[in-house]
C-alpha positions in Angstrom: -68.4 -16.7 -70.7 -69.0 -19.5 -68.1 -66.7 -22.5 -68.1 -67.8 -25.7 -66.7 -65.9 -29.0 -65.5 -67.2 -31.6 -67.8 -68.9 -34.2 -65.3 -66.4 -36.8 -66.6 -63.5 -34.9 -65.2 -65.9 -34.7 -61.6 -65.1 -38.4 -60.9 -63.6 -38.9 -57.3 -60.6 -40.6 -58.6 -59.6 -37.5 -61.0 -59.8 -35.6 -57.5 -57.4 -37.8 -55.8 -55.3 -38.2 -58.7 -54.9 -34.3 -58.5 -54.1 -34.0 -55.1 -51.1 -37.1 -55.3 -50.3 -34.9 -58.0 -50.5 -31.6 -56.0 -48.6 -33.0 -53.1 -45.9 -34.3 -55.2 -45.2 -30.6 -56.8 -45.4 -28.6 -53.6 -42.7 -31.6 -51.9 -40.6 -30.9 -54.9 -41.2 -26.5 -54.6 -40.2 -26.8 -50.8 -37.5 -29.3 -51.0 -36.1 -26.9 -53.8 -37.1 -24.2 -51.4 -34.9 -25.7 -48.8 -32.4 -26.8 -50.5 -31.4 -23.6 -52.3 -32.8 -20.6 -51.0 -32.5 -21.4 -47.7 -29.3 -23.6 -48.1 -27.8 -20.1 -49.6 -29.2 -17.7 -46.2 -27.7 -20.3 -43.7 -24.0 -20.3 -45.6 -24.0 -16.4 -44.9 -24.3 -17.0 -41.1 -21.0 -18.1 -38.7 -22.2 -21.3 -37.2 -22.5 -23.8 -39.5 -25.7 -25.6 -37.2 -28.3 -23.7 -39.3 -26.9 -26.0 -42.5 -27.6 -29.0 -40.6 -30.8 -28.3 -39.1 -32.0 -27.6 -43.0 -30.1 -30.4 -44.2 -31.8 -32.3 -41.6 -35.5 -30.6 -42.6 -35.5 -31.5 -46.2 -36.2 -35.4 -46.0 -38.9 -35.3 -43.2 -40.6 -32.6 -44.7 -41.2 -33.9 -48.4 -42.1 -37.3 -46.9 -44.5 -34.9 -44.4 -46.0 -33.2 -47.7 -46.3 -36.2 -49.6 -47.8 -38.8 -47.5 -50.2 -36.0 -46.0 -51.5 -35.6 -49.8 -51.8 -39.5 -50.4 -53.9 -39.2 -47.3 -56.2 -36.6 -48.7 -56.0 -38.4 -51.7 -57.8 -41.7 -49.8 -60.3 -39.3 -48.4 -62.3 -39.2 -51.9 -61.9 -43.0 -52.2 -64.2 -45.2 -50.2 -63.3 -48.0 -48.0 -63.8 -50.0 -45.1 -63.3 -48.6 -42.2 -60.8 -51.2 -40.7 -59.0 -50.7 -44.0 -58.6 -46.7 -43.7 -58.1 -47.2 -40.3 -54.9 -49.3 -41.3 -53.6 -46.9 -44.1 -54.0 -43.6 -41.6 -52.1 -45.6 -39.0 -48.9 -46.8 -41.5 -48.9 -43.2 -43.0 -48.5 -41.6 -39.9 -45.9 -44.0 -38.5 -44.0 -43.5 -41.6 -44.0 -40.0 -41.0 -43.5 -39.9 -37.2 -39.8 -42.4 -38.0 -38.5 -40.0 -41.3 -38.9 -37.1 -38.3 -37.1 -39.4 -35.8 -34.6 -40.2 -38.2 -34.1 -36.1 -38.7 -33.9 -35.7 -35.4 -31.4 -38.6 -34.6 -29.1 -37.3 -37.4 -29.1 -33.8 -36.0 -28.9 -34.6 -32.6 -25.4 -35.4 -32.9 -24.6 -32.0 -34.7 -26.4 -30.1 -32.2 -24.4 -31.7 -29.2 -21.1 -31.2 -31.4 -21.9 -27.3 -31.8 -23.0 -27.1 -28.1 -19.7 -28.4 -26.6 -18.0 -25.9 -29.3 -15.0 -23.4 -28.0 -12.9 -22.8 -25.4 -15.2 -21.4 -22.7 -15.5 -23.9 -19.6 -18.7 -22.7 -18.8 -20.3 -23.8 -22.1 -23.6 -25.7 -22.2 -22.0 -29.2 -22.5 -18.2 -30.0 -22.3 -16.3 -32.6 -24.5 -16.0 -35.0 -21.8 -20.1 -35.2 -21.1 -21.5 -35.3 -25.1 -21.4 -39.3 -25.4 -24.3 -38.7 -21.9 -26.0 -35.5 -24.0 -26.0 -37.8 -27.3 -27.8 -40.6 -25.3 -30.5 -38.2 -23.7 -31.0 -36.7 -26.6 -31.5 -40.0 -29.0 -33.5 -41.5 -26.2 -36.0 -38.8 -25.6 -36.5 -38.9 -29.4 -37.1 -42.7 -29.7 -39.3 -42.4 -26.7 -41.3 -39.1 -28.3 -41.5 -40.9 -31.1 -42.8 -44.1 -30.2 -45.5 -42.3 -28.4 -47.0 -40.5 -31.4 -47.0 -44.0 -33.1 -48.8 -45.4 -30.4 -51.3 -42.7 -30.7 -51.7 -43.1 -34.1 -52.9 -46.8 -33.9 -55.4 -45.9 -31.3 -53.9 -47.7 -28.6 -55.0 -47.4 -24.7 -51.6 -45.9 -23.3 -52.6 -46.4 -19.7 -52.8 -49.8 -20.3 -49.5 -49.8 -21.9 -48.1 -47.9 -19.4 -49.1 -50.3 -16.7 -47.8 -52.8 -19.0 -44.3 -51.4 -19.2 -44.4 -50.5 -15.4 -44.2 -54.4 -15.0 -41.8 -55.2 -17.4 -39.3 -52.9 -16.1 -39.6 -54.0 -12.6 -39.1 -57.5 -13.9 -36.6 -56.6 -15.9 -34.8 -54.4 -13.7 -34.2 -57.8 -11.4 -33.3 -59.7 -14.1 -30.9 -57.1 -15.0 -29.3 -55.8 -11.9 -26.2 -56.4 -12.8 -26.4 -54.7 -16.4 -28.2 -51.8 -15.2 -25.0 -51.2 -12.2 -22.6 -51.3 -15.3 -25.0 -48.4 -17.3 -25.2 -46.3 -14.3 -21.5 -46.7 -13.4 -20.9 -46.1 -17.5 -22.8 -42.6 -17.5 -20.9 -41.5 -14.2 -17.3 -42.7 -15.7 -18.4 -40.3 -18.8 -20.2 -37.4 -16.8 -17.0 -37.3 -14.4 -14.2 -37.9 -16.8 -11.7 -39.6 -14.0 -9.5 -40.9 -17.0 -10.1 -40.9 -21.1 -9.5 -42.9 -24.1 -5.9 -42.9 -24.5 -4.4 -42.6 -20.6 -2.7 -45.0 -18.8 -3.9 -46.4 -15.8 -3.9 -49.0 -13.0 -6.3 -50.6 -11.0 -6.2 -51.8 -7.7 -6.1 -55.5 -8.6 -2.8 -54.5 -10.1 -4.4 -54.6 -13.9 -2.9 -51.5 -15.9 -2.9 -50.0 -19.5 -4.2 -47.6 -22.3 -7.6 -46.7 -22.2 -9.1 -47.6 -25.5 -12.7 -47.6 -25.1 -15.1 -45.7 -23.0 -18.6 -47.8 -22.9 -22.0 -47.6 -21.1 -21.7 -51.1 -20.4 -17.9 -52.0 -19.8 -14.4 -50.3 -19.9 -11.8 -51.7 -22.3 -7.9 -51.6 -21.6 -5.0 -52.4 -24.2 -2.2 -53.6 -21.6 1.7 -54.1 -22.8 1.2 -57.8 -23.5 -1.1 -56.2 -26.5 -4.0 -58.0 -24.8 -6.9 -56.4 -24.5 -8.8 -56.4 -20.9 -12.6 -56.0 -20.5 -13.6 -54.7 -17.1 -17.0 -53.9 -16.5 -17.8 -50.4 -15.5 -19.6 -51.4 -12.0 -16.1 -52.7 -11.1 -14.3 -49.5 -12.3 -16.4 -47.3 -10.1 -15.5 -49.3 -6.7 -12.1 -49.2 -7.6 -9.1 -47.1 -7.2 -7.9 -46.1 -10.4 -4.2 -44.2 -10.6 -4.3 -42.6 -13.9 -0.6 -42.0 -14.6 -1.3 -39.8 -17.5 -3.9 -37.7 -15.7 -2.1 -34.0 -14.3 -0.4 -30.7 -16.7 0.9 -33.2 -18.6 1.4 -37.1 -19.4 5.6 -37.3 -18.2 5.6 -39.7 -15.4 8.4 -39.9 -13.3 10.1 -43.6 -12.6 12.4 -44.9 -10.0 14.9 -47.3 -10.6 16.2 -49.1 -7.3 20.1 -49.7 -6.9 22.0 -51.4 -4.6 25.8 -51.5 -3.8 28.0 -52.2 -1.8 28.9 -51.1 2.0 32.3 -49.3 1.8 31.5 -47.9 -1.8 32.6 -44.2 -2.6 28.9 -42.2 -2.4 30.1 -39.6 -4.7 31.4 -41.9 -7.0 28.1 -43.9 -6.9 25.9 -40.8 -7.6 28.2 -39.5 -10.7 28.1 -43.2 -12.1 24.3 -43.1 -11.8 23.5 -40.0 -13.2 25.7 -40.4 -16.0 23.8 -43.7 -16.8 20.3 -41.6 -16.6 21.7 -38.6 -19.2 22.8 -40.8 -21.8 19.2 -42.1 -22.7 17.6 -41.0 -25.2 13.9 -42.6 -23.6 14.7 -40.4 -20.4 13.2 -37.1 -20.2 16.3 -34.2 -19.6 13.9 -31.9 -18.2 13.0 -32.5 -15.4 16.8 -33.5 -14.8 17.5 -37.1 -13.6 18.1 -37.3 -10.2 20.2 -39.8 -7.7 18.9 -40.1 -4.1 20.4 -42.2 -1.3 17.3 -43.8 0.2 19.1 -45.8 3.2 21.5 -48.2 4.7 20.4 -51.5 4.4 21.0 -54.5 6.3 23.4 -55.4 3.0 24.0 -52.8 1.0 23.2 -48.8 0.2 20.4 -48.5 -1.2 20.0 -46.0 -4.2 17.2 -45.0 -6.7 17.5 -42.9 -9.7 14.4 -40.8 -10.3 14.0 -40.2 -14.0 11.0 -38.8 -16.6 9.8 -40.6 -19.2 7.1 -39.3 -21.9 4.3 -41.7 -21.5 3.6 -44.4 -18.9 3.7 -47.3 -21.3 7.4 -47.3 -22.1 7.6 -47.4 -18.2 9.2 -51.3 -17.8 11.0 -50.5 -21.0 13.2 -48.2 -19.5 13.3 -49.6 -16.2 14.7 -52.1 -17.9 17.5 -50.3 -19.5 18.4 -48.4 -16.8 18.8 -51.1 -14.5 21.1 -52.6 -17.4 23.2 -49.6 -17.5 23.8 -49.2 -13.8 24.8 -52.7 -13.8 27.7 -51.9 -16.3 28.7 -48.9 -15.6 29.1 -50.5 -11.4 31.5 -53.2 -12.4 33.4 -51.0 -15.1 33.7 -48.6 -11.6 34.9 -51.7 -9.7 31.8 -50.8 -7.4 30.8 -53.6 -5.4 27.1 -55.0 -6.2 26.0 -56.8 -2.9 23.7 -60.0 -1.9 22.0 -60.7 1.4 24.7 -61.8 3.8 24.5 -62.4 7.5 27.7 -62.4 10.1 27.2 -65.3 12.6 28.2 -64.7 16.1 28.9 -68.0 18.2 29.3 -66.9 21.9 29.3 -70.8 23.0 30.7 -74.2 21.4 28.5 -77.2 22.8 30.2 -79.6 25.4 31.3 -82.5 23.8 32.2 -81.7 20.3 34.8 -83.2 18.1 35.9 -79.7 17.0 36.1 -75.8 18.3 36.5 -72.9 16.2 37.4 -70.4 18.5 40.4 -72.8 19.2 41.9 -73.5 15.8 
């Protein structure tokens, strides 16, 4: 028994209408595909970058599937030229972003699982994935804007000479901009401080890293003001990071003067005991009490002390210097000022009065 098509049913728009419909099941048979069967295979694995990656499949490929069968859909419709010209180019650029949107999504999980673990010598480190996440969305956007361009039919020689131009132009017009990006990716790549430590700058500006950018550097000082430094600047600077080493205790010293004729042992034990009854002051290390030297007006002294982060430095400089004041006049130790002993060899002729003879 032969079966034939009625020629009604052989109409080019009950052909296309088929294969929208076609493309529409096979998107919704591999997204299902995806998202179960090969959702369940991934979970049995360790890493959990085979879950992303399929997560990250499933929108670009149903998008893939179904725009490809709108295409073939067209292909038994006719048109203009400049018309179908104009649908091939949107459907493809439509396609080519829902990929580039994939891949910027996953990019950022496949930089997180490549800095995974303890191992120094793994692929990229913790303090170089804001640079990897950059390369990475950049040569996407730049991949992707090719294939786009291709689509459309355009002369890329002409739009590479084109964009030759522009970026000599806008590489002087930008100097400036483009010595704060550079400086930015080697302040990330070489890691000489991170959000959260304390430093100081040369120019004498100092406080808590809160943000790392390409463009600039931004500090949180103990005013609570925030200061904006571009990164150019921070690379031609010399930066003390106070909570850079084992770990973040920095040690203070507290300068003390007293007086000459003071008991030294008695000034040490007063000292220290003002240091050990802090609760802001690190006990181990153990404070300490050093005789620096003899002044012109007093002995001078400094108390060398820990404290557990730089910013609470002035704090307890502060308080120290307020207890070592106490406790000295409680001691009856003498707290000097500048003096200076005059020595008059001569008296001038002539005058009304002489020291040396009263």
């Amino acid at each position: 028994m032969n079966f034939e098509i009625p020629d009604e049913l052989r109409h080019p728009s009950i052909y296309a209408l088929l294969i929208l419909l076609g493309s529409f099941l096979l998107a919704g048979c591999v997204r299902f595909f995806l998202s179960r069967t090969m959702k369940r295979i991934a979970s049995q694995t360790k890493t959990k970058i085979d879950d992303h990656f399929i997560d990250s499949l499933q929108s670009p490929v149903t998008v893939s599937i179904v725009l490809g069968g709108i295409w073939q859909a067209f292909q038994f419709i006719s048109f203009n030229p400049s018309l179908r010209h104009l649908i091939f180019g949107l459907l493809v650029t439509m396609v080519v972003i829902s990929w580039m949107l994939a891949a910027l999504n996953f990019s950022g999980d496949l930089v997180d699982w490549l800095s995974e673990g303890e191992n120094p010598r793994r692929l990229i480190q913790p303090k170089t994935k804001p640079l990897f996440l950059i390369v990475f969305k950049v040569l996407v956007v730049t991949f992707a804007a090719y294939f786009i361009i291709l689509a459309w039919g355009q002369n890329l020689t002409a739009w590479l000479a084109s964009a030759g131009v522009a970026g000599i132009a806008i590489g002087l017009a930008s100097k400036d901009s483009l010595a704060n990006f550079i400086s930015g990716i080697f302040i990330i790549a070489d890691s000489p401080f991170k959000i959260g430590d304390y430093i100081v700058l040369d120019n004498g500006d100092r406080g808590r890293v809160t943000h790392i950018g390409i463009r600039s550097t931004r500090l949180l000082t103990n005013d609570d003001v925030e200061v904006i430094i571009p990164n150019a600047v921070m690379g031609n600077s010399t930066i003390i990071n106070q909570s850079g080493g084992p770990y973040e205790k920095f040690r203070l010293r507290v300068p003390v003067s007293v007086a000459y004729g003071s008991d030294i042992d008695e000034v040490r034990q007063v000292l220290l005991e003002c240091a050990k009854v802090e609760d802001k002051v690190e006990q181990v290390p153990a404070p300490r009490v050093r005789f620096r030297q003899m002044g012109e007006s007093s002995l001078d002294w400094e108390i060398w002390v820990w404290v557990r982060e730089p910013a609470i430095m002035e704090e307890v400089k502060d308080i120290m210097l307020s207890r070592a004041y106490k406790a000295l006049n409680r001691a009856e130790i003498g707290i000097p000022f500048p003096q200076m002993d005059l020595h008059i060899k001569e008296w001038p002729e002539g005058s009304s009065r002489n020291p040396a003879r009263d």
